[in-house]
N, C-alpha and C positions, 0 to 999 in steps of 0.2 A: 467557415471557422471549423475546425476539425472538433471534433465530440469530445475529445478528452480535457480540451482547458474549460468545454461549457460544464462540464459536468467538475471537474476540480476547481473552477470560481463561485460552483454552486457550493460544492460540500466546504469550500471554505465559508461562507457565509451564512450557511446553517450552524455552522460549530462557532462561528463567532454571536451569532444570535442566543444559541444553548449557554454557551458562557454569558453572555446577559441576562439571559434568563437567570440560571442559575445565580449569578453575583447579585439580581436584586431580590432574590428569595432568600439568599443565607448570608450577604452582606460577606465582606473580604477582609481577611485579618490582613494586610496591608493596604497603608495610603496608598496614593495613586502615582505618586512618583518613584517608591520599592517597586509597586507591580510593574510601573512602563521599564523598570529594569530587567526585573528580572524576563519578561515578554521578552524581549531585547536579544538576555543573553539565549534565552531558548529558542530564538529564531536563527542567531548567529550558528552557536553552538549547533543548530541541529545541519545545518546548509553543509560547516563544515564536517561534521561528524561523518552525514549521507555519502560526502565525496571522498574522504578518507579510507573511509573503508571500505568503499567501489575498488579505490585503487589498488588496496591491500590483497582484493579478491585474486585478484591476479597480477603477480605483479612482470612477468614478464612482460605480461601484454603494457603495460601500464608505461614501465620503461623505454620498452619499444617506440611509444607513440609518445615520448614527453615532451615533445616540438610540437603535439597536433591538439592543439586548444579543444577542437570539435570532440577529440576525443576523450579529453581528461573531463570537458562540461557535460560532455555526455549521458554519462551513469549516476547513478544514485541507489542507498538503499533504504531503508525505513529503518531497520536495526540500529547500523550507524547512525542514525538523524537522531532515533531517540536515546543512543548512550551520546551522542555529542550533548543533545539538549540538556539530559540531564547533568551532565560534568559540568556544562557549562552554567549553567542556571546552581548547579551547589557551590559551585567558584564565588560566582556573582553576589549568592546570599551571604559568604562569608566575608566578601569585601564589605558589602554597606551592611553588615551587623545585623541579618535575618536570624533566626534560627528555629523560627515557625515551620511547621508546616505550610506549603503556597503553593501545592499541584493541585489540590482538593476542587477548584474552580475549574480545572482543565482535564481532567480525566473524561469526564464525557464527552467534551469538545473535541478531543485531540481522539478517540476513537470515531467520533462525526467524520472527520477531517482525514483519518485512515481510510475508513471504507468508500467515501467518494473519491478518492484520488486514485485508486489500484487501478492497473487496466490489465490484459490479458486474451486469452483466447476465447472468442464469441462462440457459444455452443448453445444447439437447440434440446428439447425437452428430453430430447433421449442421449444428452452428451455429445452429440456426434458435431464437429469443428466445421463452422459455418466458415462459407467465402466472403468478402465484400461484396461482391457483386451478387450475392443472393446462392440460396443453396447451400449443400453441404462436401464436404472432403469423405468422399465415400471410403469408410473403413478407416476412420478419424477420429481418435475420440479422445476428449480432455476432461480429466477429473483436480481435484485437488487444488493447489495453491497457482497452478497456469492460469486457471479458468478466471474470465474478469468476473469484476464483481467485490465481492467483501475481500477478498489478497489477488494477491496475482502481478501476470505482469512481467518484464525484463527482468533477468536475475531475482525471483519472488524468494523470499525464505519463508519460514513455515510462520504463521502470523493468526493462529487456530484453524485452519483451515481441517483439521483430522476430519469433523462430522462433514463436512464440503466433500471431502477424498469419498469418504465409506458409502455416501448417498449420490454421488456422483456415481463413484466405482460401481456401483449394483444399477444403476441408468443405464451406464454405459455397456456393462458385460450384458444384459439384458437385451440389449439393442443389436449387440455385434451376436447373441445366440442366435435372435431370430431372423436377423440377414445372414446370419450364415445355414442356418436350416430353409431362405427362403432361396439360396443359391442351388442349396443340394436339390432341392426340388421341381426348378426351372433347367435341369441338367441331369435330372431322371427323366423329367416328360419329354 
């Protein structure tokens, strides 16, 4: 089983645990039959939001391949997931007659649920872009919203990753000074 659905059925299941948690601590200003709605619409809404706006990314490429299923299922992005969810989910409370507040149970679930699902480029302590098979891509180095972890990943957009970039970035240039002062050195002697 590849590491990314063990780890994305984990962070689903922490963020569904956090939201129980949370619901029996502060109790839910909706019955149970609003909330399996509005769940609903923010699951729908976000599925189609994520893939809408893959497609919008480019949309040549998009048109190009509008015959090739593999490729329209393909992409996704978090931005679109969460303006679909939200349109979707404000639609929904205006049909059945919400006009509460109803995210307040899900805000810390749904960052639970961000940061175990991102994947990215694997990088060791000093930044430098680790292989599968072990080791590193000598004079490789990934900072910022690639790196997996809290964002990252196929088409990542910026998702806070700034303090990630600046503390990565100083890893990484730090790494590539002293391989590059330890080349000059083996090429003096």
């Amino acid at each position: 089983m590849h590491p990314h659905w063990v780890f994305e059925t984990l962070a689903y299941a922490v963020a569904f645990r956090v939201y129980l948690y949370l619901r029996r601590g502060r109790g839910d200003v909706l019955d149970d039959s609003r909330r399996w709605w509005v769940i609903a619409a923010a699951a729908v809404g976000a599925v189609l939001g994520s893939k809408m706006l893959y497609w919008f990314e480019d949309p040549r490429l998009t048109l190009a391949h509008w015959n090739d299923p593999a490729a329209l299922l393909g992409g996704k992005t978090i931005v679109g997931a969460l303006i679909g969810g939200l349109l979707a989910v404000e639609w929904t409370k205006k049909r059945i007659g919400v006009s509460r507040r109803t995210g307040d149970l899900f805000a810390v679930p749904l960052c639970a649920g961000i940061t175990g699902t991102m994947g990215g480029v694997v990088i060791d302590v000093q930044a430098r872009a680790q292989k599968r098979e072990g080791g590193v891509f000598e004079g490789l180095y990934a900072v910022g919203t690639p790196v997996a972890g809290l964002e990252g990943g196929p088409r990542a957009g910026y998702v806070g990753g700034l303090s990630k970039a600046f503390i990565l970035g100083l890893l990484a240039a730090e790494a590539a000074a002293e391989a590059s002062v330890l080349r000059q050195e083996r090429t003096i002697a």
